[in-house]
C-alpha positions in Angstrom: -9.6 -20.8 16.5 -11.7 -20.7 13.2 -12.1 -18.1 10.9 -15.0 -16.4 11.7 -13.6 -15.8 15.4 -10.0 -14.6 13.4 -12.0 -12.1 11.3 -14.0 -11.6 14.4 -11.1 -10.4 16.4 -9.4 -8.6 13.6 -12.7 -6.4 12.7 -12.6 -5.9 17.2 -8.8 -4.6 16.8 -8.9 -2.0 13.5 -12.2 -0.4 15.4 -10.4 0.0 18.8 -7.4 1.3 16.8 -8.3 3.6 13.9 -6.0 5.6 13.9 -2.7 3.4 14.0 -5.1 1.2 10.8 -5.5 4.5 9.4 -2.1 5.7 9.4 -0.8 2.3 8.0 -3.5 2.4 5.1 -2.5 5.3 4.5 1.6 4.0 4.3 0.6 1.3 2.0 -1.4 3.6 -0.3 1.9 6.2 -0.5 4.3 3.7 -0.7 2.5 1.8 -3.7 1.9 5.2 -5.8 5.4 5.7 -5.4 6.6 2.6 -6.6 4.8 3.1 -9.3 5.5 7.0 -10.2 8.9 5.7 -10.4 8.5 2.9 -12.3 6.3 5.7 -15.2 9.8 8.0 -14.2 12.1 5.3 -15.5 10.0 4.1 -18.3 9.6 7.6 -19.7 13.6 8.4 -19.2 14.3 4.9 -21.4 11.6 6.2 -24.0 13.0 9.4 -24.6 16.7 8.4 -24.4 16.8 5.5 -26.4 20.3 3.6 -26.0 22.9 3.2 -28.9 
């Protein structure tokens, strides 16, 4: 199989299912922002209690 019949097939399987693609965009997209909302948390709590 070359590559343009592997992105062939993969552009054929997210249009029959949209919504299960949709749904795990949409898990990547929340799971990244929270990552990063606490990684700003944790950054902010050693900023404004500095250690002795």
């Amino acid at each position: 199989m070359n590559i343009i019949e592997s992105v062939t097939m993969a552009g054929r399987t997210l249009l029959s299912n949209r919504l299960r693609s949709a749904l795990t965009m949409l898990g990547i997209v929340i799971g990244n922002a929270s990552v990063i909302a606490m990684i700003g948390v944790g950054e902010a709590g050693q900023s404004t209690f500095p250690s002795n």
